[in-house]
C-alpha positions as CSV (number, residue, x, y, z in Angstrom):
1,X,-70.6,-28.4,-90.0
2,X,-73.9,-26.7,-89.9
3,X,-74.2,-26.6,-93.2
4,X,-73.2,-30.7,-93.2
5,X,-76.3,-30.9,-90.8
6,X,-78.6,-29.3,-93.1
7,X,-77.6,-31.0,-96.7
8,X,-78.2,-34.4,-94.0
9,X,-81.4,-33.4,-93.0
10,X,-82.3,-32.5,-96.8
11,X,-80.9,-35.7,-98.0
12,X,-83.2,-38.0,-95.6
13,X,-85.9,-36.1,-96.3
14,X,-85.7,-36.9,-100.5
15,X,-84.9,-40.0,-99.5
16,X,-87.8,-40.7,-97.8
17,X,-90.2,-39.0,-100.2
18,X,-88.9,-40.4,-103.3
19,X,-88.6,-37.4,-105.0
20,X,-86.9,-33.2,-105.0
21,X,-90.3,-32.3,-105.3
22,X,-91.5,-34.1,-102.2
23,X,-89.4,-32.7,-100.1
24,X,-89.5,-29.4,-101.5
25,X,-93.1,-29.3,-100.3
26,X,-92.6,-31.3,-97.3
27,X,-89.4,-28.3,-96.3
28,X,-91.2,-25.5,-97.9
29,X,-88.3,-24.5,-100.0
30,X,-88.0,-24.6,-104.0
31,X,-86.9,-27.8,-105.7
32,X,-84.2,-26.0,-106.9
33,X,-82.9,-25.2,-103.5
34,X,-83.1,-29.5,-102.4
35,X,-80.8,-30.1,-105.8
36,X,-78.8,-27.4,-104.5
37,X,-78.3,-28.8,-101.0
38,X,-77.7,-32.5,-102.3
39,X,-75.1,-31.2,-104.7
40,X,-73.2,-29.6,-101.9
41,X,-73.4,-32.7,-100.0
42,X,-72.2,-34.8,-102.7
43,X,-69.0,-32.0,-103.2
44,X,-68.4,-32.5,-99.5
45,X,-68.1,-35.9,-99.2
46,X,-66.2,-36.4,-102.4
47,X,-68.9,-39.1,-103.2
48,X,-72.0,-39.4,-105.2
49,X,-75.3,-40.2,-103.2
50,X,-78.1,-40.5,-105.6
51,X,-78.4,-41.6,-109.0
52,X,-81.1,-39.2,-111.1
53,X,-82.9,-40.2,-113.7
54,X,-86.6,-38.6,-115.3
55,X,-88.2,-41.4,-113.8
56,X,-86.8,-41.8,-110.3
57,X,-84.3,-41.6,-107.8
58,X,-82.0,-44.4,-106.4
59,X,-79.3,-44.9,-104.1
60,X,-76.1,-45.2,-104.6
61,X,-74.0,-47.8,-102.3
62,X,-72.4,-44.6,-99.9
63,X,-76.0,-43.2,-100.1
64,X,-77.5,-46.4,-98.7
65,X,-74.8,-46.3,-96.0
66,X,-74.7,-42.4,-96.1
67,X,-79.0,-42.3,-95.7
68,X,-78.7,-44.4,-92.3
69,X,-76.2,-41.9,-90.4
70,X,-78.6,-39.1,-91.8
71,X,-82.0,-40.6,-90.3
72,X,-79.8,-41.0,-87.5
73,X,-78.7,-37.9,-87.1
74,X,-82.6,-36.1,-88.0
75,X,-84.0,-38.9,-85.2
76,X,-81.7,-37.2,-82.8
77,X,-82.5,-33.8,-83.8
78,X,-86.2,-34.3,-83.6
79,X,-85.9,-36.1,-80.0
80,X,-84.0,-32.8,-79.4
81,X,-86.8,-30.4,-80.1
82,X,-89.6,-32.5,-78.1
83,X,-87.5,-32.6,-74.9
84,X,-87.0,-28.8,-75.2
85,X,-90.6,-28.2,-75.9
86,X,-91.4,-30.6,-73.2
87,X,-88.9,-28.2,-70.7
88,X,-90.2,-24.8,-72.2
89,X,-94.1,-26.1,-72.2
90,X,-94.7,-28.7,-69.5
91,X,-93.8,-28.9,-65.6
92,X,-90.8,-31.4,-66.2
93,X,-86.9,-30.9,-65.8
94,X,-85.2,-29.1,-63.1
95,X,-86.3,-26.3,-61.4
96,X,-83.7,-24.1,-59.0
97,X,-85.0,-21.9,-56.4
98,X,-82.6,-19.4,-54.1
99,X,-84.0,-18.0,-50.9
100,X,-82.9,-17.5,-47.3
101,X,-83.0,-20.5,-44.9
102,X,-85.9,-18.7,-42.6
103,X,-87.9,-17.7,-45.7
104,X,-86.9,-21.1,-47.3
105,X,-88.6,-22.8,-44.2
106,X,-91.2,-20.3,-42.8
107,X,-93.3,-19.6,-46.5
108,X,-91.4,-20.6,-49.8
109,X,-91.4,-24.3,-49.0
110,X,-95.2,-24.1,-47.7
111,X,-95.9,-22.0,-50.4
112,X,-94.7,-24.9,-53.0
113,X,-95.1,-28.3,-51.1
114,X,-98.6,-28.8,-52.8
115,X,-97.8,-27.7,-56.5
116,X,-94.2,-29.9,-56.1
117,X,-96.3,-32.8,-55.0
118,X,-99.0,-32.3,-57.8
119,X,-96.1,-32.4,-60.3
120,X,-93.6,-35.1,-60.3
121,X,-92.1,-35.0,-62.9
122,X,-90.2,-31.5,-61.4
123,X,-87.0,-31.8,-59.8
124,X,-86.5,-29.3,-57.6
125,X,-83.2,-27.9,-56.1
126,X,-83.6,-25.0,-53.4
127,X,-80.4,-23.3,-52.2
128,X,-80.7,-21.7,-48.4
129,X,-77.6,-19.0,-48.3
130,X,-77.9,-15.5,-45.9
131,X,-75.8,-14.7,-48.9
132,X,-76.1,-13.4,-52.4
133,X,-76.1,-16.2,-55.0
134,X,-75.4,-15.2,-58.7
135,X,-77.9,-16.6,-60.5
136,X,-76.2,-17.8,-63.6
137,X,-73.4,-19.3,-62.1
138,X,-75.5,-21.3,-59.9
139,X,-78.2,-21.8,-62.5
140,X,-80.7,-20.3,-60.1
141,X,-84.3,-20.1,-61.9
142,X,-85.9,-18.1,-59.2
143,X,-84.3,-16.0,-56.2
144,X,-86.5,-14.7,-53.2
145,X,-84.4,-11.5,-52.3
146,X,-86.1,-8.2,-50.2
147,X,-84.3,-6.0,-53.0
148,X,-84.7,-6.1,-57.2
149,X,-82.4,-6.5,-59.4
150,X,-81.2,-2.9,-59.6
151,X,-79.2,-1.4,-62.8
152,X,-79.1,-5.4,-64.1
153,X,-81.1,-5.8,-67.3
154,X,-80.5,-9.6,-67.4
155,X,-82.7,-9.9,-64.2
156,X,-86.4,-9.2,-64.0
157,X,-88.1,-8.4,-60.6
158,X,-91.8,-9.6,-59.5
159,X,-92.7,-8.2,-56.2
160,X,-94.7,-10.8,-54.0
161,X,-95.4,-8.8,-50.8
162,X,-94.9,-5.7,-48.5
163,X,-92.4,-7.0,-45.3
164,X,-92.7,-4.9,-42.0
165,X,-89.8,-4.7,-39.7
166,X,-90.5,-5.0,-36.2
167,X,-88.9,-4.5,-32.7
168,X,-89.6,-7.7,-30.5
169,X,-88.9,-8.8,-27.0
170,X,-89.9,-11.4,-24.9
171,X,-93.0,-10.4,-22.3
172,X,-89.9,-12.3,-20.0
173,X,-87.1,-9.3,-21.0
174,X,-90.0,-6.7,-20.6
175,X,-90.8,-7.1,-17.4
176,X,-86.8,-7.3,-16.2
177,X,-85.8,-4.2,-18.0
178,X,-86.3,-0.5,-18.1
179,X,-90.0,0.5,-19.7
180,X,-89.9,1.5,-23.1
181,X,-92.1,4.6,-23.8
182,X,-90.0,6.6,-26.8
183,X,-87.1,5.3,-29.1
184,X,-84.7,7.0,-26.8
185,X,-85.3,4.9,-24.5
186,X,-83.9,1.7,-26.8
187,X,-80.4,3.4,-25.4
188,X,-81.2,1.5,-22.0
189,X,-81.4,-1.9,-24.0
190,X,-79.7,-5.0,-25.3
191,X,-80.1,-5.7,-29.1
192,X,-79.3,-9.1,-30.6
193,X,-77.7,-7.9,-33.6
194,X,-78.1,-10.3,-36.5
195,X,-75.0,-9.3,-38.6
196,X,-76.4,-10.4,-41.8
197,X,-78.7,-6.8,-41.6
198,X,-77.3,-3.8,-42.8
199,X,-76.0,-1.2,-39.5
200,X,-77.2,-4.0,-37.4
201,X,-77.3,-2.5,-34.1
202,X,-78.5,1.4,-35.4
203,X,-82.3,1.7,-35.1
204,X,-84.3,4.1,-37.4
205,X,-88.1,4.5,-36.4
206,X,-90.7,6.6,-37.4
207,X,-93.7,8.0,-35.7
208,X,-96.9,6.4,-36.6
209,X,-98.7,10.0,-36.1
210,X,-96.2,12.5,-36.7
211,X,-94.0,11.0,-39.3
212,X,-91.0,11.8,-37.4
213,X,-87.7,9.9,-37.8
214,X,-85.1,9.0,-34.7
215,X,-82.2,7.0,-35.2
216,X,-80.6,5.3,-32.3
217,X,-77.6,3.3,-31.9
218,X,-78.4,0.4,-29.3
219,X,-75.8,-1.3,-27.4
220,X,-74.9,-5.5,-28.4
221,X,-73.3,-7.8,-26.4
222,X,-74.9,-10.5,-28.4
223,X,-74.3,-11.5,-32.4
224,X,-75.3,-14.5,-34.9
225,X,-76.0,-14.3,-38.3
226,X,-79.3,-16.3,-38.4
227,X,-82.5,-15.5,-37.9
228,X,-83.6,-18.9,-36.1
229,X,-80.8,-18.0,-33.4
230,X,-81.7,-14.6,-33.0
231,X,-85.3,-15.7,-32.3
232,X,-84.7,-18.6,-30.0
233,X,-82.0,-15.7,-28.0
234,X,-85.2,-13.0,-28.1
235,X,-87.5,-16.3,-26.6
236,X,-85.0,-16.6,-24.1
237,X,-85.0,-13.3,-22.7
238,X,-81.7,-12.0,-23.8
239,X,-82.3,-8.9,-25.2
240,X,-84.6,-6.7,-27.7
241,X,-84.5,-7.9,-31.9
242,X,-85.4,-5.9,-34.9
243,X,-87.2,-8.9,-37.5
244,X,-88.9,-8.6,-40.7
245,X,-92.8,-9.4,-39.5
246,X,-93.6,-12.8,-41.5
247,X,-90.3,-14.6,-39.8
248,X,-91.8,-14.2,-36.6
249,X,-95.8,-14.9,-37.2
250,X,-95.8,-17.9,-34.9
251,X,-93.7,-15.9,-32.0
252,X,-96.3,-13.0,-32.7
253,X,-99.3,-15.1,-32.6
254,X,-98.5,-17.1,-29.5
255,X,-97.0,-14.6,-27.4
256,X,-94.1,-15.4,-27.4
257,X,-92.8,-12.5,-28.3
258,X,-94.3,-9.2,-28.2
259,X,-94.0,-6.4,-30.5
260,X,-92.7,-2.8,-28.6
261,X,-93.0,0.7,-29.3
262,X,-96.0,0.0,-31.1
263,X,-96.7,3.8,-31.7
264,X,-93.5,3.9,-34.2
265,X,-92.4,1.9,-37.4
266,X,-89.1,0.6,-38.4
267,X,-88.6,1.0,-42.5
268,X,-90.4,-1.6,-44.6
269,X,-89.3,-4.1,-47.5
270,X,-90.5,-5.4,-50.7
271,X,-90.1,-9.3,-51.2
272,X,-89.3,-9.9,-54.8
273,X,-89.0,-13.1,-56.5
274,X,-86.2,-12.6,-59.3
275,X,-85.7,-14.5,-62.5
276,X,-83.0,-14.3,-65.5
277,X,-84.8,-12.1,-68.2
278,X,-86.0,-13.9,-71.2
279,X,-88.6,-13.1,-73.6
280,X,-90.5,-16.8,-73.0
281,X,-89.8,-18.4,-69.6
282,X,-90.7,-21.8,-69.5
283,X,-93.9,-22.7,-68.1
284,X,-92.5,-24.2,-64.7
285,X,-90.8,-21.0,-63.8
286,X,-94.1,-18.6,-64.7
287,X,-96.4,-21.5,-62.9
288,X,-94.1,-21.2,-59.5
289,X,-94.2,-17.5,-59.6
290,X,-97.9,-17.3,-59.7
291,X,-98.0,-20.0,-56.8
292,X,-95.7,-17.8,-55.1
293,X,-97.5,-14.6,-55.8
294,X,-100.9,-16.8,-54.8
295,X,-99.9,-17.3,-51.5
296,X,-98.4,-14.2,-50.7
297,X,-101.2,-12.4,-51.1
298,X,-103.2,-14.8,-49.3
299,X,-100.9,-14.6,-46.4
């Protein structure tokens, strides 16, 4: 069949010139190497396609009706390889981006909304899971994860920013509740345990100063597996909640919510944005991720 294709696109192209010679040039192979091609054609079919003579070339009555098909079929082809340059060189075609649905909403989407309003001719998909999403099953482009793609060589990593964990209460919760001087303390407190975190409810934090580490397992009465309900619960004065820093900015900033133990820190995360690994991306998916990397460092 391939070879069918070829002898078709070989064909037009003598067709068109007039001549072996013409498309020899015009293919960058040998004359030699057309004849060959048309020969094999002609075997295929069972039919003659050109009459040769010193002078010229003509067609035959199945190469008149045999030359159509073939422009056809090289029209096609050609269309073919300008919509993939288009995809692999221009911001046009679909775009699909995995992240969580408090990062989706909190910084990817701000992140983007100018750069997918500047180009539309981009469709863009985004998928908000807590969940992992495999990437080529879903034909994800770009996944926001806080891990890399570890031990996978058909993934490539780009880190976008540092993520601090934080302890958080409401000033409400504070002032009802035991004070909190030491992480042994956190034993005398309510954690909203947001199940989607690993050991949920067991708290490691280290010593700003010292560098020491205490672990302590807090007691939950309280579970969800989002971050916008664990935050509205924390608002509400139901209890303590470990957060990566950037989901609650606005809580921070307002005073909402107040950051405790400040003397200590919780373990920190890397925000990666991951892609399939190819030796050329196409320009939509290296354009995002410097947007991406662009506003993280801004922010």
């Amino acid at each position: 069949m391939l070879d069918n294709l070829r002898g078709m696109a070989v064909f037009a192209s003598v067709v068109g010139h007039g001549s072996f010679s013409g498309s020899a040039r015009e293919l960058g192979i040998t004359t030699s190497a057309v004849s060959q091609q048309i020969r094999s054609l002609e075997n295929e079919l069972g039919v003659v396609l050109l009459h040769r003579s010193t002078r010229k070339l003509s067609l035959t009555e199945a190469g008149e009706s045999f030359y159509e098909a073939a422009k056809d079929v090289v029209s096609a082809a050609e269309q073919g390889r300008i919509k993939v340059n288009q995809l692999r060189d221009e911001l046009a075609g679909s775009l699909r981006v995995s992240t969580t649905p408090e990062l989706g909403v909190n910084h990817i989407l701000p992140a983007l909304s100018t750069w997918m309003a500047a180009h539309d001719d981009l469709s863009v998909t985004y998928l908000a899971d807590n969940h992992y999403i495999d990437m080529i099953d879903e034909r994800i482009d770009i996944a926001i994860r806080m891990s890399p793609s570890i031990n996978d060589s058909s993934l490539s990593s780009h880190p976008l920013t540092d993520v601090r964990q934080l302890l958080v209460a409401s000033p409400q919760y504070l002032r009802q509740h035991s004070k909190l001087y030491t992480p042994k303390d956190l034993a005398e407190h309510q954690l909203i345990c947001i199940e989607i975190m690993k050991d949920a409810n067991q708290i490691d934090m280290i010593q700003t100063e010292t560098g020491k580490k205490t672990r302590v397992k807090m007691n939950s009465r309280i579970y969800t597996n989002n971050v916008f309900m664990a935050t509205t619960l924390a608002k509400e004065g139901h209890g303590l909640v470990r957060m990566l820093e950037m989901d609650v900015k606005k809580e921070l900033e307002s005073g909402e919510l107040v950051e405790v133990l400040t003397g200590y820190q919780l373990p920190s995360f890397v925000l990666y944005a991951v892609t399939l690994n190819r030796d050329q991306q196409p320009a939509k998916i290296t354009r995002c991720l410097e947007v991406l990397k662009k506003y993280f460092h801004a922010n």
